[in-house]
C-alpha positions as CSV (number, residue, x, y, z in Angstrom):
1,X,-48.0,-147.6,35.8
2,X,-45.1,-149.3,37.2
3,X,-46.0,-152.7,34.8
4,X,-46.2,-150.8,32.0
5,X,-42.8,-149.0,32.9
6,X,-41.3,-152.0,33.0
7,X,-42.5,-153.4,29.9
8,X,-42.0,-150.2,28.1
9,X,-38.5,-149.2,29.2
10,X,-36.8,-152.3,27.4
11,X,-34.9,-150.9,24.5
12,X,-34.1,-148.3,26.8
13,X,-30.6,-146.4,25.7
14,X,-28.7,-145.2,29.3
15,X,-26.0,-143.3,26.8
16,X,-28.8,-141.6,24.6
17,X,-30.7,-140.3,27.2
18,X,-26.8,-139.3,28.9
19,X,-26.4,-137.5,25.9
20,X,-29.0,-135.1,26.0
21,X,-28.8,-134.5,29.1
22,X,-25.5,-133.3,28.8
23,X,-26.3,-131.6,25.6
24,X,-29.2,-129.8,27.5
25,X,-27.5,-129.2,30.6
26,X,-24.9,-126.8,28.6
27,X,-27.0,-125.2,26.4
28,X,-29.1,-123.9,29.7
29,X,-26.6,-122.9,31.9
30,X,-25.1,-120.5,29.0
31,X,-28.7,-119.0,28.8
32,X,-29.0,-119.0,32.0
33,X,-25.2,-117.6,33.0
34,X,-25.9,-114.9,29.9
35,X,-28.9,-113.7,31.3
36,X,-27.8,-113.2,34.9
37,X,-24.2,-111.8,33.7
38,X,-26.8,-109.2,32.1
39,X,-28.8,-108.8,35.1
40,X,-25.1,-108.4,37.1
41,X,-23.3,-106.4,35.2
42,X,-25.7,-103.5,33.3
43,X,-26.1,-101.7,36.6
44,X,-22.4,-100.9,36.9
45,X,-22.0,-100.1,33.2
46,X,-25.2,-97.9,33.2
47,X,-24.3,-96.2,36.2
48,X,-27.5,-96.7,37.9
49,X,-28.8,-93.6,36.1
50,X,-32.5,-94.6,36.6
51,X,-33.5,-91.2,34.7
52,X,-32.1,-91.7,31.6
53,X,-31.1,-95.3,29.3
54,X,-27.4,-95.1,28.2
55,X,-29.1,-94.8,24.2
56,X,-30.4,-91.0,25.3
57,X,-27.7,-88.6,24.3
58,X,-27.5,-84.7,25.0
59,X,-26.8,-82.0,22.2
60,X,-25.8,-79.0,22.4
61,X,-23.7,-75.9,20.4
62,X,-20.2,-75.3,20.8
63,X,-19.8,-71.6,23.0
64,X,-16.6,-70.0,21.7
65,X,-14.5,-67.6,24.0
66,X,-16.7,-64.9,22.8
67,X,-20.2,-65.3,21.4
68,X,-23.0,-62.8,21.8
69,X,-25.3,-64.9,19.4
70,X,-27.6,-67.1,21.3
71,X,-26.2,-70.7,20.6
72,X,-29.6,-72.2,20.1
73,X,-31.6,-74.7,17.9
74,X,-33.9,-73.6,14.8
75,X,-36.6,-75.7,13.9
76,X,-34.7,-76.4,10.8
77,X,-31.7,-77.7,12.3
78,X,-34.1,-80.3,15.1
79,X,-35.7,-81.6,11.9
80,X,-32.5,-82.0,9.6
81,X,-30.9,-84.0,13.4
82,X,-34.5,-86.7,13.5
83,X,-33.9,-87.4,9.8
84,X,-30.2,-88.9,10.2
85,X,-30.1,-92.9,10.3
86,X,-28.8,-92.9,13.5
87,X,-31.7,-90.9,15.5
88,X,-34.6,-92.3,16.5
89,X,-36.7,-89.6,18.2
90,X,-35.5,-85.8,19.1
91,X,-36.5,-83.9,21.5
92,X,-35.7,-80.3,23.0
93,X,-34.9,-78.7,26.8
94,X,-37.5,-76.5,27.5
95,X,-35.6,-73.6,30.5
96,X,-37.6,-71.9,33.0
97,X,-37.4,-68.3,32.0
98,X,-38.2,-66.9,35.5
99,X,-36.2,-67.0,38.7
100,X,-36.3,-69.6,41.2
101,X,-35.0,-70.4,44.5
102,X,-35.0,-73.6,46.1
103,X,-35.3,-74.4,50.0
104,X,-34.4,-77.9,51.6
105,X,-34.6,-78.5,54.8
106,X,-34.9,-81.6,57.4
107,X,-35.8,-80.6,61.1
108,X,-34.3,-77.7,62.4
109,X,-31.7,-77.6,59.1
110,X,-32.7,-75.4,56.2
111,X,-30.8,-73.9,53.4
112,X,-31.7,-71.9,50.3
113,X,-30.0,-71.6,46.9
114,X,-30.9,-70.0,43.5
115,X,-31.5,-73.0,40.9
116,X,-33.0,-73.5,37.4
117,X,-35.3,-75.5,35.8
118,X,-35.6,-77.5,32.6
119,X,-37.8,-80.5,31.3
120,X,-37.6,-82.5,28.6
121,X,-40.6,-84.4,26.7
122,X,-41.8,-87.3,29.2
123,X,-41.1,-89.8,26.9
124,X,-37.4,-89.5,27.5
125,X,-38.0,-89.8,31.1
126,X,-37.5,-93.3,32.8
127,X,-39.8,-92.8,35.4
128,X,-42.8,-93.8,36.6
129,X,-45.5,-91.9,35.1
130,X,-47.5,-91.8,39.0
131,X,-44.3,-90.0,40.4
132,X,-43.5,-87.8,37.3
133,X,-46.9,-86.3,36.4
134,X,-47.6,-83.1,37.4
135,X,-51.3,-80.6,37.6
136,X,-52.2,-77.5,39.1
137,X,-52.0,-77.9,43.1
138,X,-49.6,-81.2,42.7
139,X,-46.1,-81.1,44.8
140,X,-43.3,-80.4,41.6
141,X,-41.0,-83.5,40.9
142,X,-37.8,-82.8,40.3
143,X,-34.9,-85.1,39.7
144,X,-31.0,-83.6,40.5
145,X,-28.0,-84.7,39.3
146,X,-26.1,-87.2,41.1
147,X,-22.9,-84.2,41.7
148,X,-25.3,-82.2,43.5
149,X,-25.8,-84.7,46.4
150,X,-22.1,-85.1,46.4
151,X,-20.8,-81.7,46.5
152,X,-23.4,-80.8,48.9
153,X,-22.1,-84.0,51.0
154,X,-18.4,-83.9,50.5
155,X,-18.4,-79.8,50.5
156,X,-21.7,-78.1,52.5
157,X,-22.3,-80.9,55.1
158,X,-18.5,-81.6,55.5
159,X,-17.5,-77.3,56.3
160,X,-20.8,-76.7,57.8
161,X,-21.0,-79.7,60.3
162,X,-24.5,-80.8,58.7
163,X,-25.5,-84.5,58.7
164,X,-24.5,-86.3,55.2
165,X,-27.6,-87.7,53.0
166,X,-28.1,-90.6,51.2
167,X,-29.8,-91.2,48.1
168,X,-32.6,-93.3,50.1
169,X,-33.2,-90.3,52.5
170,X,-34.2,-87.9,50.0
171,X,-37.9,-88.7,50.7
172,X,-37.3,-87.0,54.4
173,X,-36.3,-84.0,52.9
174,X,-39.1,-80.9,53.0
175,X,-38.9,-79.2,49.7
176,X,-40.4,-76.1,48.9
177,X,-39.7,-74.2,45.5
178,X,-40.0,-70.3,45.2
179,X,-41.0,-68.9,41.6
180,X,-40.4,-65.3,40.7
181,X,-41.4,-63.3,38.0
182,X,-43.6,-61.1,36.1
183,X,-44.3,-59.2,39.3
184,X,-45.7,-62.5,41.0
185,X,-43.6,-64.3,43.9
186,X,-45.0,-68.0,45.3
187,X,-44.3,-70.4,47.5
188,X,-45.2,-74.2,46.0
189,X,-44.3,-77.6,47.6
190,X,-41.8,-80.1,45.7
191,X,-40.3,-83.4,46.1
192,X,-37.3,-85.1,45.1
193,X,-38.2,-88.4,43.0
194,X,-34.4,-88.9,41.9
195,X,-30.9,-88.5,40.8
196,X,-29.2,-88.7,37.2
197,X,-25.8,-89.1,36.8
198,X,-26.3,-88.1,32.8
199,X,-28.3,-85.2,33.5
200,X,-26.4,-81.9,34.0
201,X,-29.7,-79.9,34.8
202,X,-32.7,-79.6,37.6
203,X,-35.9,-81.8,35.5
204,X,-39.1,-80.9,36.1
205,X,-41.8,-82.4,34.1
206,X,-43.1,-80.7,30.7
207,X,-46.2,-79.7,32.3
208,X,-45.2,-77.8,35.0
209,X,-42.4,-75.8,32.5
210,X,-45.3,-75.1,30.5
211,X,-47.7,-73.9,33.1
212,X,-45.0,-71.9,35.3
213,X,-43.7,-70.3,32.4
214,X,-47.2,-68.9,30.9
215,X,-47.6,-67.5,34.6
216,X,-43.9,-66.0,35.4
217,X,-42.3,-65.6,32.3
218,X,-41.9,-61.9,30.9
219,X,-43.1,-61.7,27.1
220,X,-45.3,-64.5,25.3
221,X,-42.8,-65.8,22.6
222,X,-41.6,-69.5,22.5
223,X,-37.9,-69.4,22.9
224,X,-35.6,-71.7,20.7
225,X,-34.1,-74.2,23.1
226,X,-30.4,-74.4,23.3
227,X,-29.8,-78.4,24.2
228,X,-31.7,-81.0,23.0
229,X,-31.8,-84.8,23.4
230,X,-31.4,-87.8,21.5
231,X,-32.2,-91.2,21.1
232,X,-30.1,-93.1,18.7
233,X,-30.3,-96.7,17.8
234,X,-26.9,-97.4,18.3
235,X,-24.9,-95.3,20.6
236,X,-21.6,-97.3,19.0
237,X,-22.8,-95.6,15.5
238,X,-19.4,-93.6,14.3
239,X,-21.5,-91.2,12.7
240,X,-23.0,-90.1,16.0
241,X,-19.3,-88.2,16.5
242,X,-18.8,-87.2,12.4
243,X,-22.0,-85.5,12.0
244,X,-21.9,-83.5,15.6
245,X,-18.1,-82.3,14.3
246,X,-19.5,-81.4,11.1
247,X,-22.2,-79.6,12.2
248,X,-20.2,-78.2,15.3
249,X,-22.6,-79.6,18.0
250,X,-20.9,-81.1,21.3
251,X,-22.2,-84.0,22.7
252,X,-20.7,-86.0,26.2
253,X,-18.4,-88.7,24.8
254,X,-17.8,-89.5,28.1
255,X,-21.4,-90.8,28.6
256,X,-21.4,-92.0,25.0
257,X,-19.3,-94.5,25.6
258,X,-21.4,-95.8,28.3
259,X,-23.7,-96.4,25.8
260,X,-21.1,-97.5,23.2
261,X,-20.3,-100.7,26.2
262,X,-24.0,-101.2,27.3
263,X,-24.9,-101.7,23.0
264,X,-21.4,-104.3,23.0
265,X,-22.2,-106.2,26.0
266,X,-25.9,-106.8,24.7
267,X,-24.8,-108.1,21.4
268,X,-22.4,-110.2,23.1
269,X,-25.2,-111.4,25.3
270,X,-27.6,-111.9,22.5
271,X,-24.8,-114.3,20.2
272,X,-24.0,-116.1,23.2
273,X,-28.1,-116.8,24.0
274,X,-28.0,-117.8,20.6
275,X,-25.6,-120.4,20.8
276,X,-27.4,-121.7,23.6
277,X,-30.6,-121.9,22.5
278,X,-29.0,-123.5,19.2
279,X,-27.7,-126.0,21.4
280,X,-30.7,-127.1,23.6
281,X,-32.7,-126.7,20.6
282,X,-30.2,-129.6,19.0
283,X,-30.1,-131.6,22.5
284,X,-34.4,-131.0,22.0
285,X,-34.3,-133.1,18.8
286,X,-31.7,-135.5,20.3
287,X,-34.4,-136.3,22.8
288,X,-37.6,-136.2,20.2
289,X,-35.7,-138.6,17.8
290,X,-34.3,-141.6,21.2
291,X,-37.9,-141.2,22.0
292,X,-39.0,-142.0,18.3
293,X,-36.5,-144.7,17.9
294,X,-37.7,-146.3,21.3
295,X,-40.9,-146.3,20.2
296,X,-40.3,-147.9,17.0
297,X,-38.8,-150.6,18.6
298,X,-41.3,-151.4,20.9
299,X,-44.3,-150.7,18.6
300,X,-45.6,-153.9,18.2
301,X,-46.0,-154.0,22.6
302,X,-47.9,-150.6,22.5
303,X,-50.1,-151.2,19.6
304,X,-51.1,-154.4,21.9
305,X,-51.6,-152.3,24.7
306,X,-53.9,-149.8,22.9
307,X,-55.7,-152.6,21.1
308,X,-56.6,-154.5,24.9
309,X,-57.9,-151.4,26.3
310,X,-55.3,-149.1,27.2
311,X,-55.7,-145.4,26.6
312,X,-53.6,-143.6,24.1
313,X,-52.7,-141.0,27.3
314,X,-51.5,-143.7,29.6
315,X,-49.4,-145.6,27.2
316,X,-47.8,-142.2,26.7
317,X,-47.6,-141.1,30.1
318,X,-43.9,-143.2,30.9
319,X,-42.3,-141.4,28.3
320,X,-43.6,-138.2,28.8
321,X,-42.9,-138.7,32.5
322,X,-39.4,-139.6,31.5
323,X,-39.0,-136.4,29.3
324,X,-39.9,-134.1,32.4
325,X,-37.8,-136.2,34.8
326,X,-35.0,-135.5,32.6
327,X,-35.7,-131.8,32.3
328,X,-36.3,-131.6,35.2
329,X,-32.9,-132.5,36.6
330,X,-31.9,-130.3,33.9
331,X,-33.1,-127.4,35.1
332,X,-31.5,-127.9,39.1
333,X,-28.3,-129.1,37.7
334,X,-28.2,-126.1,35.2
335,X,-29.6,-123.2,38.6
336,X,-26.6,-124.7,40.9
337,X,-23.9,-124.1,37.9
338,X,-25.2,-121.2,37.1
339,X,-25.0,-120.0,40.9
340,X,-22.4,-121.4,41.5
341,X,-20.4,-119.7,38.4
342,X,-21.9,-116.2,39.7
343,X,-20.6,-116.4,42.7
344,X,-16.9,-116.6,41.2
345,X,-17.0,-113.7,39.0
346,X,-19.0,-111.4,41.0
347,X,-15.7,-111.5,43.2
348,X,-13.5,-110.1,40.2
349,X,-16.5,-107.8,39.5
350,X,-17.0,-106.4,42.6
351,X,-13.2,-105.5,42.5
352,X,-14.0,-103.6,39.4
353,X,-16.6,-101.9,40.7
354,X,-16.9,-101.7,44.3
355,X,-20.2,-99.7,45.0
356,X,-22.1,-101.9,42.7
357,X,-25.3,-103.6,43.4
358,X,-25.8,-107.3,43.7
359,X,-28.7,-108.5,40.4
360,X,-31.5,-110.2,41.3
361,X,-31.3,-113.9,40.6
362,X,-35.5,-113.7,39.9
363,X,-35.1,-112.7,36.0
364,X,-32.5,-115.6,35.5
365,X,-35.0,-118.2,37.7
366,X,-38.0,-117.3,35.9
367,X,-36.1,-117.9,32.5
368,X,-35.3,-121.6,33.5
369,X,-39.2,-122.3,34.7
370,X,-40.3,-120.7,31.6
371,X,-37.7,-122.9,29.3
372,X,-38.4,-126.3,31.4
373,X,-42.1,-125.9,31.2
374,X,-42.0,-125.0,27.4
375,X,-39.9,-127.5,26.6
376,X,-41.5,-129.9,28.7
377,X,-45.2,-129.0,27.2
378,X,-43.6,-130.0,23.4
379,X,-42.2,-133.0,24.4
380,X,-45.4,-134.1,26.4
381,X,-47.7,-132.9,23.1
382,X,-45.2,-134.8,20.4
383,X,-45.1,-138.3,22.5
384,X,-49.2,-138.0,22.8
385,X,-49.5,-137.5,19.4
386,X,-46.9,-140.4,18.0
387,X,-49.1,-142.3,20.4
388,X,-52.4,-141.5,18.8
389,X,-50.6,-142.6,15.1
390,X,-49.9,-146.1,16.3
391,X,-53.7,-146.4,17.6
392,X,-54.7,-144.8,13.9
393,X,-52.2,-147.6,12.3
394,X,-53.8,-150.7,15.2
């Protein structure tokens, strides 16, 4: 191997092989630096929600000072809001129509309060479907909203000298859920599975609305809901906002616009991947072509080789080994920059957000394996087989 090397490596160009290096270099670390800004950044912007994606928006009527109609949503009107360009999928609240109570407790400290319930189709949920499915004799799931556990820590706890809870305690917490109605009363067992800062309502899966409803509820009709929630394609989309005025529907700007920056940073995150794969793609072809043009020059030396005896695999093995070094040393040089560059801006980022969560560096590692060994494979595959047409021309 180490002959051959130095027989092969004459025509050798130091500047070529410079070249796409530093071609390659910079089209990875903007892939790479794109992908973990992503992976940094679309916490904070989201909120951390973990219930609901940012392209999930709520609708409801407008209630004027006085109203004694119930502000609620035909089947006419659901229809006429799917068939817009901008919707993707509708779906409607479903509200318990029974009374409930709610008691939390953690050792010797227990409370009560009077609460509702809604649900939404499970497709709109974003959580897993072990911890949000729900049959007869199961413990009830219920998400709260994130101002809940903050007025209950900041107000409650605070006058009432009761320990403050975090968001990772909630499992401790024993839950129990008391359903009145139609005559009945019953005790059943719940758990907290998590909080929603978009959600404005006590979830419970469909299921269980549907079941406790048939068993508590006074009177058998369906009732029209009065909210329902969307999924748009574009949460930027202007007509979002024209057609809710027209039609006199309010819907939370306020979360909207989280949506409107979450659908802005990923097309800014999907031109700038583009440039970089344009540009390793280019620094790909610089490589392929000083490869060619090196083996061009020393064709007459490897068709010699092949025709004494050596195999088409090991006369191609120096390049291909030099194609992996180079990617290789690629790939580190490209994970330190990129590193290196995160470490800057999550400074100015943590200043912007404070509470926010440090992103994994995983997603953005497995990106550069993935790229190195892809790019690696075609190189190896395109030498073996420029190989195999000088033995066909021997």
């Amino acid at each position: 191997m180490h002959l051959l090397w130095k027989l092969l490596r004459r025509h050798l160009s130091p500047g070529q092989i410079t070249g796409f290096f530093i071609a390659n270099l910079l089209g990875m670390v903007i892939i790479l630096l794109s992908l973990q800004f992503y992976e940094d950044l679309a916490p904070a912007l989201q909120g951390e929600d973990g219930v609901l994606p940012t392209d999930y928006i709520m609708v409801s009527k407008h209630v004027g000072t006085f109203s004694s109609t119930p502000m609620v949503f035909s089947q006419e009107e659901q229809e006429e809001l799917s068939r817009q360009p901008f919707a993707k999928q509708v779906g409607a609240f479903t509200a318990s129509r029974y009374r409930v109570k709610c008691q939390v407790g953690m050792n010797e400290i227990r409370f009560s309060s009077d609460m509702f319930f809604e649900s939404v189709p499970d497709r709109f949920v974003d959580i897993p479907r072990k911890h949000w499915q729900w049959s007869e004799g199961d413990d009830v799931p219920i998400v709260l909203p994130k101002s809940y556990l903050a007025v209950y820590n900041f107000g409650f706890a605070q006058s009432h000298s009761l320990p403050k809870i975090g968001e990772g305690l909630v499992g401790m917490l024993d839950v129990n859920v008391e359903l009145i109605g139609h005559g009945r009363r019953d005790v059943m067992p719940a758990r907290l599975v998590g909080f929603s800062s978009r959600l404005n309502t006590i979830l419970v899966p469909e299921s269980f609305i549907r079941w406790s409803n048939s068993i508590y509820a006074t009177g058998n009709a369906e009732q029209q809901p009065s909210r329902l929630i969307l999924q748009v394609d574009n949460p930027a989309d202007e007509r979002i906002v024209t057609y809710a005025k027209q039609k006199g529907y309010e819907i939370d700007e306020d979360k909207l616009q989280a949506g409107k920056t979450m659908y802005f940073l990923k097309v800014i995150i999907v031109i700038v991947l583009a440039v970089g794969v344009l540009i390793s793609a280019l620094s790909f072809y610089v490589l392929i072509l000083s490869i060619f043009l090196l083996v061009q020059k020393n064709q007459e030396k490897l068709q010699s080789l092949l025709l004494i005896g050596y195999s088409t695999a090991r006369v191609a093995l120096p390049y291909q080994c030099l194609c992996i070094g180079v990617n290789l040393l690629v790939l580190t040089a490209a994970l330190v920059i990129t590193y290196v560059i995160r470490n800057q801006y999550m400074e100015r980022l943590w200043q912007m957000f404070p509470t926010m969560q440090e992103g994994s560096l995983m997603p953005m590692t497995i990106a550069g394996v993935a790229i190195f060994i892809l790019v690696s494979s075609i190189n190896t595959v395109v030498i073996y087989r420029k190989m195999q047409q000088l033995w066909k021309h021997s």
